[in-house]
N, CA, C and O of each residue as an XYZ file, in Angstrom:
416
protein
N       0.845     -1.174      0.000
C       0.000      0.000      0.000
C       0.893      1.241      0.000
O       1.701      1.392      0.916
N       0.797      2.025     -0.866
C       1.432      3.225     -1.192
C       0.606      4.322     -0.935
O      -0.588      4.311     -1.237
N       1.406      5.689     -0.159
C       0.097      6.286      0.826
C       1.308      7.655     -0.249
O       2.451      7.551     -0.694
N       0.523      8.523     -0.269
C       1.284     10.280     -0.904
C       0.741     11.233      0.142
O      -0.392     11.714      0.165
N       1.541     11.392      0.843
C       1.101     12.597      1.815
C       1.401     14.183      0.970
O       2.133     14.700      0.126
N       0.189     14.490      1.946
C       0.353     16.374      1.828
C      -0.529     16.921      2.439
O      -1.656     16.553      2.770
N       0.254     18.199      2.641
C      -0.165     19.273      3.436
C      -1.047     20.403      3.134
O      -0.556     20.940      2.141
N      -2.060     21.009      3.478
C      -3.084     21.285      2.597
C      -3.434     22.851      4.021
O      -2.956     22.822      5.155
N      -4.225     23.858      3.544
C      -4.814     24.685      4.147
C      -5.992     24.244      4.568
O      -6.559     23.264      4.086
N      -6.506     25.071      5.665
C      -7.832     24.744      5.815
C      -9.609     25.073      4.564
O     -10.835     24.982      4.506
N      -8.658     25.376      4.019
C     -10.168     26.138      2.639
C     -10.111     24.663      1.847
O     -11.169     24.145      1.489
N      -9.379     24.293      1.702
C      -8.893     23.146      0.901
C      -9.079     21.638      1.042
O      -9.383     20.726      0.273
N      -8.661     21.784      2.818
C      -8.761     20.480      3.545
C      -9.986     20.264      3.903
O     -10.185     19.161      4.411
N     -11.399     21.378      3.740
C     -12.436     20.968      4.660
C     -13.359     20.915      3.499
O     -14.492     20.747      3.949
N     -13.375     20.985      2.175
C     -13.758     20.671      0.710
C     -13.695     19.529      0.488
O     -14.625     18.803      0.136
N     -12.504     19.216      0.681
C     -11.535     17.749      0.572
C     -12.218     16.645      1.116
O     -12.685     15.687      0.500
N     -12.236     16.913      2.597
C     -12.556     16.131      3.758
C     -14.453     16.010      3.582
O     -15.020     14.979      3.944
N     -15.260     17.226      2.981
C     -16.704     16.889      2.484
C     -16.487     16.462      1.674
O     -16.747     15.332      2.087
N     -16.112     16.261      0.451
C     -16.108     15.413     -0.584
C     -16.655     16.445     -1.436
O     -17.520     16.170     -2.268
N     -16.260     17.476     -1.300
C     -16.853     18.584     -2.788
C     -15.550     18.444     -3.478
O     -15.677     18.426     -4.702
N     -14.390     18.345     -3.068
C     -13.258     18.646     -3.918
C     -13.004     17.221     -4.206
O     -12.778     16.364     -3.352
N     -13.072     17.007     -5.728
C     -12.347     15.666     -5.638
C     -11.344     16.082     -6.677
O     -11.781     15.663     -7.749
N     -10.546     16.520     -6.809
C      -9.471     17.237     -7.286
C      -8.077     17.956     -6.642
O      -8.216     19.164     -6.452
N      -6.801     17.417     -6.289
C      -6.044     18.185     -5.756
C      -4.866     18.253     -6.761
O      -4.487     17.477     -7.638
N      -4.271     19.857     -6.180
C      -3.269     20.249     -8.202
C      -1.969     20.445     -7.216
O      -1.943     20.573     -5.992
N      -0.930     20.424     -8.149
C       0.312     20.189     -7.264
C       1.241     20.932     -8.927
O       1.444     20.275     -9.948
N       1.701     22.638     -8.676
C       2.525     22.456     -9.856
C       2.945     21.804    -10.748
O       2.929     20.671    -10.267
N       3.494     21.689    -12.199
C       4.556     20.683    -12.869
C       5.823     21.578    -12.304
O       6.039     22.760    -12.571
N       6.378     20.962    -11.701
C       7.820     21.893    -11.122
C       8.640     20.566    -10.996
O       8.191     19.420    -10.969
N      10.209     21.060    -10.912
C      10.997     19.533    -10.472
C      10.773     18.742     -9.164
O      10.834     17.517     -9.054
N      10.446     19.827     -7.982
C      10.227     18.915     -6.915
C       8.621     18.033     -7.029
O       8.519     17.019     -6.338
N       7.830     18.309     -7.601
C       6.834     17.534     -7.924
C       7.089     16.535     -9.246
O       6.578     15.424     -9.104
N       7.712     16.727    -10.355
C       8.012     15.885    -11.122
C       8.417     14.394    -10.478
O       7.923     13.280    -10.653
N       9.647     14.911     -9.571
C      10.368     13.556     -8.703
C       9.496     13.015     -7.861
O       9.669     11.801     -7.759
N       8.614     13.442     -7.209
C       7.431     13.082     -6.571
C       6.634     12.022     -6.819
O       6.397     10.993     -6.186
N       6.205     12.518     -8.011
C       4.748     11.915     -8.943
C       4.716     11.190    -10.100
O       3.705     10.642    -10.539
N       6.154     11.167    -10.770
C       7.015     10.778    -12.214
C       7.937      9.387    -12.008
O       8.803      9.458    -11.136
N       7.849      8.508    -12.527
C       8.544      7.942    -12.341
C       9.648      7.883    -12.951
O       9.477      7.301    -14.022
N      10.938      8.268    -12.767
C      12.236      8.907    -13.602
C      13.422      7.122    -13.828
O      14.653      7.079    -13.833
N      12.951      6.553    -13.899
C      13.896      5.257    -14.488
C      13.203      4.637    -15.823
O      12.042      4.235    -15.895
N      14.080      4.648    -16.765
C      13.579      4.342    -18.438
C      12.840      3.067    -18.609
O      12.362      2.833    -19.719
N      12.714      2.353    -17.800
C      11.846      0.953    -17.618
C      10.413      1.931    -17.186
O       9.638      0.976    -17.241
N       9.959      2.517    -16.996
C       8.377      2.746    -16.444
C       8.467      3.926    -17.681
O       7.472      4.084    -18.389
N       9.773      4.799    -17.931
C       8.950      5.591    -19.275
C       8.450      7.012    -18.802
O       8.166      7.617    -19.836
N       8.256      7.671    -17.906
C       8.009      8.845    -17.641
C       6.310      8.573    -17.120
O       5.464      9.459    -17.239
N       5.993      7.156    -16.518
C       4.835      7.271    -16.120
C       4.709      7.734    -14.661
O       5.631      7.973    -13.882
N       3.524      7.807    -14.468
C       3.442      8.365    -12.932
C       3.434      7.442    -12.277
O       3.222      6.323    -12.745
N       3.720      7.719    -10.718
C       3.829      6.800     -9.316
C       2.610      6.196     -9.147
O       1.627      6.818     -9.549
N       2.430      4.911     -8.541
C       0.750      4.767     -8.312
C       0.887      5.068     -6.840
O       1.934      4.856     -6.229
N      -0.266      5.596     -6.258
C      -0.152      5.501     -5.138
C      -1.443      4.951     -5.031
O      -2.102      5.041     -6.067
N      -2.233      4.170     -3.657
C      -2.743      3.606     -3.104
C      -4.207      5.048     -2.609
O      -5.310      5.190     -3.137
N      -3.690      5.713     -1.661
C      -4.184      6.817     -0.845
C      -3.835      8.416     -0.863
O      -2.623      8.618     -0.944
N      -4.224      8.983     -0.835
C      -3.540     10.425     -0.267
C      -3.776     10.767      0.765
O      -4.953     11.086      0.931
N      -3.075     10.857      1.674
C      -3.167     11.423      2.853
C      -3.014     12.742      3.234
O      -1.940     13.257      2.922
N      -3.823     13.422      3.833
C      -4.100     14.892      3.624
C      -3.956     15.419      5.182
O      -4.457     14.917      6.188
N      -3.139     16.553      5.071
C      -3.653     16.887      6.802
C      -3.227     18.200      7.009
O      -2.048     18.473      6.783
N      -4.166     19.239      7.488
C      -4.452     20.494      7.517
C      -3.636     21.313      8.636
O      -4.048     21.762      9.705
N      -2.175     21.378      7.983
C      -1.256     22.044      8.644
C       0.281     21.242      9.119
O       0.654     20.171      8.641
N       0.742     21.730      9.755
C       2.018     21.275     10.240
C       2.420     20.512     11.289
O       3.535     19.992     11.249
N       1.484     20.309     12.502
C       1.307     20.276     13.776
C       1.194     18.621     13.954
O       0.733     17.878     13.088
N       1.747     18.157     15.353
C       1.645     17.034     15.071
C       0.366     16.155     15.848
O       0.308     15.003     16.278
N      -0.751     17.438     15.797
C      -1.903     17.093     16.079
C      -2.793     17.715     15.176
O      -3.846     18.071     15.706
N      -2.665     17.988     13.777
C      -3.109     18.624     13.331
C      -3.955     17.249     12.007
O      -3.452     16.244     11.505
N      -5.641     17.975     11.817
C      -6.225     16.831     11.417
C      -5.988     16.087     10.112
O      -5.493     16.573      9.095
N      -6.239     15.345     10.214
C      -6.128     14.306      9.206
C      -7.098     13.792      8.118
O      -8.250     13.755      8.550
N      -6.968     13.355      6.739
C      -7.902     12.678      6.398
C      -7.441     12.017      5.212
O      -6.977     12.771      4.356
N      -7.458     10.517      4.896
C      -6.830      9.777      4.006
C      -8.225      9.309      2.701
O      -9.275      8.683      2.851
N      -7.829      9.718      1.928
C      -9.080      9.401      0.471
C      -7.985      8.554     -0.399
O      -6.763      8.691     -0.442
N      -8.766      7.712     -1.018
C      -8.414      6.840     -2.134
C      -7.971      7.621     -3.309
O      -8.636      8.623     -3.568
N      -6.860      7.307     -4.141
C      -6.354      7.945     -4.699
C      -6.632      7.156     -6.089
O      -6.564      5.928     -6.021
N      -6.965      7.792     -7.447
C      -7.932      7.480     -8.268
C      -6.921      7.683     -9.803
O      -7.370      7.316    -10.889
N      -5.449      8.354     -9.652
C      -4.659      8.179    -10.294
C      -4.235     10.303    -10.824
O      -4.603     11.439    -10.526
N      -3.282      9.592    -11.718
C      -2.864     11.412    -11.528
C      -2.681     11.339    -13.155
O      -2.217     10.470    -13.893
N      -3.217     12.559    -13.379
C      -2.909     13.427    -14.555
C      -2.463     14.820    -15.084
O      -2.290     15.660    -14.201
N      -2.317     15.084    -15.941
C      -1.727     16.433    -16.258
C      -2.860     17.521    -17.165
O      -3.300     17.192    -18.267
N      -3.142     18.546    -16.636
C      -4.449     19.626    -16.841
C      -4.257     21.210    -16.056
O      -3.408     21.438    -15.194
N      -4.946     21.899    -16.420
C      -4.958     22.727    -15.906
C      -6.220     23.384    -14.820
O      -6.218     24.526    -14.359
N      -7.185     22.396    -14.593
C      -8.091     22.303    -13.027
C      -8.917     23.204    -12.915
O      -9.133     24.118    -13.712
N      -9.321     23.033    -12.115
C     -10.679     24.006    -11.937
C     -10.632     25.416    -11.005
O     -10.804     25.328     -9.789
N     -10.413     26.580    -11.584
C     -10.205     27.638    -10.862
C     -11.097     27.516     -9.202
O     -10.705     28.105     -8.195
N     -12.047     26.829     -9.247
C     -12.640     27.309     -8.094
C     -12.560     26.039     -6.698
O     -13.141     25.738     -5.655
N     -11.237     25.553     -7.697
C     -10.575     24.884     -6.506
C      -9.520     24.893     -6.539
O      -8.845     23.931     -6.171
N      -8.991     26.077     -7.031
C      -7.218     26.682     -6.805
C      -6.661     27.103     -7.958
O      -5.858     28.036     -7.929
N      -6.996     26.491     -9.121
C      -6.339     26.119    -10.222
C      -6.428     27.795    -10.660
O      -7.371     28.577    -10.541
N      -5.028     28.008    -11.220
C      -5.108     29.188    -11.617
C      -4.977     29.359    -13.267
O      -4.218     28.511    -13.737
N      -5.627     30.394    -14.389
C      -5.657     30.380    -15.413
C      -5.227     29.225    -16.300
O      -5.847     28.195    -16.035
N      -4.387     29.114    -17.227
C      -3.655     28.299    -18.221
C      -2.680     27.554    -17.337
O      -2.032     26.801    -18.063
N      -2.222     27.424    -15.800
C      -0.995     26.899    -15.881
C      -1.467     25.543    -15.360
O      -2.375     25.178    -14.614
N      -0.023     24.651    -16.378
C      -0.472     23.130    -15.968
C       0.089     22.661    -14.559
O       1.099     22.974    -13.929
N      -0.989     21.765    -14.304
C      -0.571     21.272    -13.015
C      -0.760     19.517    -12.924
O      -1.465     18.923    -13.740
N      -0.105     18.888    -11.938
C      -0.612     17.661    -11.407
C      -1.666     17.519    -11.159
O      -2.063     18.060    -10.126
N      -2.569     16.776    -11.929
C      -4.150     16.751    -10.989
C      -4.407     15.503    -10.433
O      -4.523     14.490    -11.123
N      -4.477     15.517     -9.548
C      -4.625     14.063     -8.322
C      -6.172     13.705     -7.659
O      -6.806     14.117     -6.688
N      -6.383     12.812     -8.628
C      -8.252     12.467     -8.382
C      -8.141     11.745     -7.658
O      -7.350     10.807     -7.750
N      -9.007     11.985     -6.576
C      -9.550     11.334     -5.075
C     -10.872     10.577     -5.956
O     -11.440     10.775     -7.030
N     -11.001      9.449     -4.636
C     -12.202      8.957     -4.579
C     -12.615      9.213     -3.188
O     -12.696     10.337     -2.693
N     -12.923      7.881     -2.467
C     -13.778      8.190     -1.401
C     -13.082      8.520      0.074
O     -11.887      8.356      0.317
N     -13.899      8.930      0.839
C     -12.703      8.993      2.325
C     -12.473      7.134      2.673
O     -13.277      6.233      2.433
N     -10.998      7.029      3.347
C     -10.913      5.570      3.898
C     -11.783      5.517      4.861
O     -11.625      6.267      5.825
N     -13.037      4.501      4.805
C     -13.328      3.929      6.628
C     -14.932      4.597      6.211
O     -15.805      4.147      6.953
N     -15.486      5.672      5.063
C     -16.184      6.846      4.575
C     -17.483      5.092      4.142
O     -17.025      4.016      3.758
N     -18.912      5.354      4.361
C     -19.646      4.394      4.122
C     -20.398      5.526      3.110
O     -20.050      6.650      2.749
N     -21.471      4.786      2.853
C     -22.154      5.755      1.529
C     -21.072      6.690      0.360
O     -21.023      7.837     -0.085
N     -20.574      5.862      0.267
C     -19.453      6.779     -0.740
C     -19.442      6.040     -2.168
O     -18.737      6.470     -3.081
C-alpha cells in the first residue's frame, strides 16, 4: 500500500474532507516531477501509483487528518474554483472516497 502525503490549508482540507473537492493540483515543477514521475527508463516517464492520499491540515503534530483513495494522476490545468489558476499546468490528483467513509 502506497500512501502520498500532503499538506493542505484549511479552505482546501475541509472541501476535501466533504467530498466537494475531488481534485487536488500540485505544480509541474521539479520537486513535484520527482514526486509523482517515475524517472527510471523501464516505467517511461509514467506516474507513481499511489494507493491513498493522505491529507492533513497544517504542520502540527496534532493537526487533522484525512486519508481518500487515490484514483490516479494526470496532467491539466483544473478548476479555478478549486485553486487552479488560469492556463498553468498542473498535477491533478483524483480522489475517490474517504478511507473507513460508508455511503461513498
Amino acid at each position: 500500500m502506497k500512501i502520498l502525503k500532503l499538506t493542505l490549508n484549511k479552505e482546501w482540507f475541509n472541501l476535501i474532507q466533504r467530498g466537494i473537492k475531488t481534485e487536488e493540483y500540485r505544480e509541474v515543477k521539479p520537486y513535484w516531477i520527482t514526486r509523482l514521475v517515475h524517472q527510471n527508463i523501464l516505467n517511461n516517464g509514467k506516474f507513481q501509483h499511489f494507493d491513498f492520499v493522505q491529507f492533513t491540515n497544517g504542520y502540527s503534530k496534532t493537526s487533522p487528518q484525512v486519508t481518500m483513495e487515490c484514483k490516479g494522476i494526470e496532467v491539466g490545468t483544473g478548476k479555478a474554483e478549486w485553486g487552479a489558476v488560469g492556463s498553468t499546468e498542473y498535477f491533478i490528483i483524483k480522489l475517490g472516497c474517504e478511507v473507513g467513509r460508508k455511503n461513498c
